[in-house]
C-alpha positions, 0 to 999 in steps of 0.5 A: 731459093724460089724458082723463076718458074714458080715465080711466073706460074705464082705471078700468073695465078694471083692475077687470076685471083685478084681478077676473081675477086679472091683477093684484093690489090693490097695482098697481090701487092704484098705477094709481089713484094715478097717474092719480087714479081715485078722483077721477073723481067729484069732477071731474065735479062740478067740471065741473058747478059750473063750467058751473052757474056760468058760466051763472049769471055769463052771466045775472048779466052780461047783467042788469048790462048790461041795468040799465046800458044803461037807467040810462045816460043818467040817471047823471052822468059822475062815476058812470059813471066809477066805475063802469067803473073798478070793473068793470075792477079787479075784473075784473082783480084776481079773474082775478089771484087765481084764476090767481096761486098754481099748485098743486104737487103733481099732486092739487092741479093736478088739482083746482086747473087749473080755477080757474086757468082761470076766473082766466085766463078773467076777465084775458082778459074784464078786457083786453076790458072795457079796450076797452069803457072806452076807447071810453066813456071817449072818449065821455063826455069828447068825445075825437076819434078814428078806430076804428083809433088805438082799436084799436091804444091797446087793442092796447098796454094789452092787451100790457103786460098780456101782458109781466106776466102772461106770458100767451099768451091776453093776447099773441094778443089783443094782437097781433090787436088790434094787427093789426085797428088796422094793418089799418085804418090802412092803407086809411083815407087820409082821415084820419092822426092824428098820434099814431098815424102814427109807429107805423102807418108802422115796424110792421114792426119795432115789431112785431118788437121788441114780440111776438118777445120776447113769443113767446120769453118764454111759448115760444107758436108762436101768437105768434111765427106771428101775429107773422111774419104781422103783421110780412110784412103791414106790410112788403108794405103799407111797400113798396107805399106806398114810392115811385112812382119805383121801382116795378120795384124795389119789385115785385120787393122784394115778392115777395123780401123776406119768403120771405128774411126767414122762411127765413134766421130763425135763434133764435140771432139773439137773446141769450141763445137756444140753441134752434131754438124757431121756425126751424122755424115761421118756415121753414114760413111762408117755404114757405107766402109762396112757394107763394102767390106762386107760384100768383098769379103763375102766373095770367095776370092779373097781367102784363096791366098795363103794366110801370112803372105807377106808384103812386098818389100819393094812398096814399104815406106818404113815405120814412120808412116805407122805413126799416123796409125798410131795417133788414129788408133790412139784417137779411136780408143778415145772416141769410143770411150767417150761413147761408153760415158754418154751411154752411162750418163744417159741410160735411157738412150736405149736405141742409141746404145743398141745400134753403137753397140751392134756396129761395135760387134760388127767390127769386132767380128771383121777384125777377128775373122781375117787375124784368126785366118791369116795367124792361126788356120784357114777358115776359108768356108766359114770366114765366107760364111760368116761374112755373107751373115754380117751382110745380111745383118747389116741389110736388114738392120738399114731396112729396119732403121728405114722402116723404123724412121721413115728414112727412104735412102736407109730402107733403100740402102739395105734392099740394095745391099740384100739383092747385090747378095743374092745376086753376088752369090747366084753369080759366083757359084755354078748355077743353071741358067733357068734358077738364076732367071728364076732368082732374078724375077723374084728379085725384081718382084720383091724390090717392087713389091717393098718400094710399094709397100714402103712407100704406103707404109711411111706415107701412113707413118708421117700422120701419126707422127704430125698427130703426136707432136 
């Protein structure tokens, strides 16, 4: 969407040029229409009643809340339920009317973008006075609960909003809120409420099943990435809290399972899908679990406990939360199958192959390292060594990619992991301070150096390409 800024400076320049003589009134005409000149005004004073009314409704707000928190105590419960059940349907249903009618033509989305935004604005506010009714609702009545069953009851109230409303806002709250209560449940082991245990042990997949289909269905990569998030975090919190008589298998579970699970995403997994809508995301993501793998697993720290050492039984939920370890492998064997008959069928996809099957040996390699530590002997120094290896692989393989596509945020994204290396490991071993000034000088050189020359060299890249379409 044009600024308001270009649209005045555009405004400005073509009445200079019709006064010149560069153009005629009948194009500064048709210039004006399509990028609405003529309305400049107007939505500058729309934005001014529409910071004056937000202000007025801020204020309006906070003296409710002050007249309500100084009448609280006196009000009976039948009044007070009242009372925040009026405050969310109305809420709620001016949102609805605001946001509900899109305009149709160009001048009316122009003027009317405004008031869905307010509408919008007021669901999302109705979703965060939903909370605010559970907690008093709970309150006032003597329901007994924990703060994460709280938040993962708001989480759900808020999706269904989400599902029916379509409404990208709406699905990222519900996913934090959802995530917040997981996040929670998982280091409060004092006490498991019932209700909420079956869902805290399988959220891998419930949030698989909830949030993936919500991604798709208002096409929001801020659902889908916060989703991939949730679902990796589970799943690493399920292993860890598997079993304590596999803990070699578990570890190197860990550090397999969720590059795979991201890498071998494809779109056309699910029906009714013929596009690579999130492949690319979900591909970015499997890079990011790899290269902090790699970093920590670079450090020395990890592989001074001993090999085997069991899981606390205390923070074990059982068996059950493997199942969702299970149908994730069960999912990822499929994945990477479906990988290997697309790499058949098209053999001259050369590149793509090369870059899957590179990610399939650095996973393979992060699996076996920690299983071959934690089962059979210590390989302390080489694990070490190995690891720092892949992480310079991985650094140079996004600088390569960065420089092969032209893409800045790859090439960045491996300079970046090259210098936290080098720092990481100056740092970590004992080093005088002179050489650790010496590295860092030729660390700032060289960022400068490559920023520069990447900078010239994708700008003499993107000719030759323009010329060979």
């Amino acid at each position: 969407m044009v600024s308001d800024e270009f649209r005045h400076q555009l405004r400005h320049e073509t009445k200079l040029w019709q006064a010149e003589g560069l153009i005629n009134s009948e194009l500064y005409q048709q210039i004006s229409e399509r990028y609405q000149l003529d309305s400049l005004e107007t939505s500058a004073r729309n934005r001014f009643i529409a910071i004056v009314i937000g202000l007025g409704g801020i204020l309006l707000g906070l003296a409710v809340i002050t007249f309500v928190a100084a009448n609280w105590q006196d009000w009976s419960r039948e009044v007070k339920v009242t009372l925040l059940l009026s405050l969310f349907i109305g809420v709620n249903a001016a949102g609805f009317y605001l946001w509900r009618t899109p305009p149709t033509s160009l001048a009316k989305r122009k003027r009317g973008g405004g008031k869905q935004r307010l509408g919008e604005a007021l669901l999302l506010l109705g979703a965060i006075i939903l909370g605010a009714n559970m907690a008093l609702m709970a309150q006032m009545f003597h329901i007994g609960g924990s703060p994460y069953g709280l938040f993962l009851a708001w989480g759900l109230g808020v999706l269904a909003m989400a599902y029916s409303l379509r409404l990208t806002s709406l699905g990222v709250l519900a996913i934090l809120l959802i995530g917040s209560g997981y996040g929670l449940s998982v280091f409060d082991w004092s006490a498991k409420e019932s209700s909420w245990l079956l869902l805290v042990q399988h959220m891998p997949v419930v949030v698989s099943l909830l949030f993936v289909p919500l991604a798709y269905w208002c096409r929001s990569r801020a659902i889908f990435a916060l989703a991939a998030i949730l679902v990796i975090f589970s799943l690493e919190a399920s292993l860890a809290q598997g079993s304590s008589g596999a803990s070699a298998l578990i570890v190197a579970l860990m550090c397999a399972m969720p590059p795979a699970l991201l890498w071998g995403y494809d779109d056309t997994l699910w029906p009714n899908i013929d596009s690579k809508l999130f492949q690319p995301l979900a591909r970015n993501l499997a890079l990011l679990c790899l290269a902090i793998l790699f970093y920590v697993l670079a450090f020395q720290w990890p592989w001074q406990s001993s090999p085997g050492q069991p899981i606390d039984a205390q923070t074990l939920m059982g068996w059950s939360s493997l199942l969702d370890v299970a149908l994730l492998g069960a999912l990822i064997v499929w994945e990477w199958l479906r990988l290997g008959r697309q790499g058949r069928k098209h053999p001259s996809r050369r590149g793509v192959d090369l870059t899957t099957n590179v990610i399939a040996c650095f996973i393979a390699i992060s699996a076996l390292i920690p299983l071959w530590h934690n089962s059979f002997s210590p390989i302390s120094v080489l694990a070490t060594f190995l690891f720092n290896v892949l992480l310079f692989l991985l650094a140079a393989g996004l600088i390569r990619e960065g420089l092969a596509l032209g893409n800045r945020g790859t090439f960045w994204g491996g300079i970046t992991l090259l210098a936290l290396q080098i720092i990481s490991r100056l740092l970590e071993y004992n080093t005088g301070l002179l050489f650790k000034a010496f590295v860092f000088f030729l660390c700032g050189i060289g960022v400068i150096a490559a920023g520069l020359w990447f900078e010239r060299y994708s700008s003499a890249l993107m000719p030759s390409k323009e010329n060979s379409r």
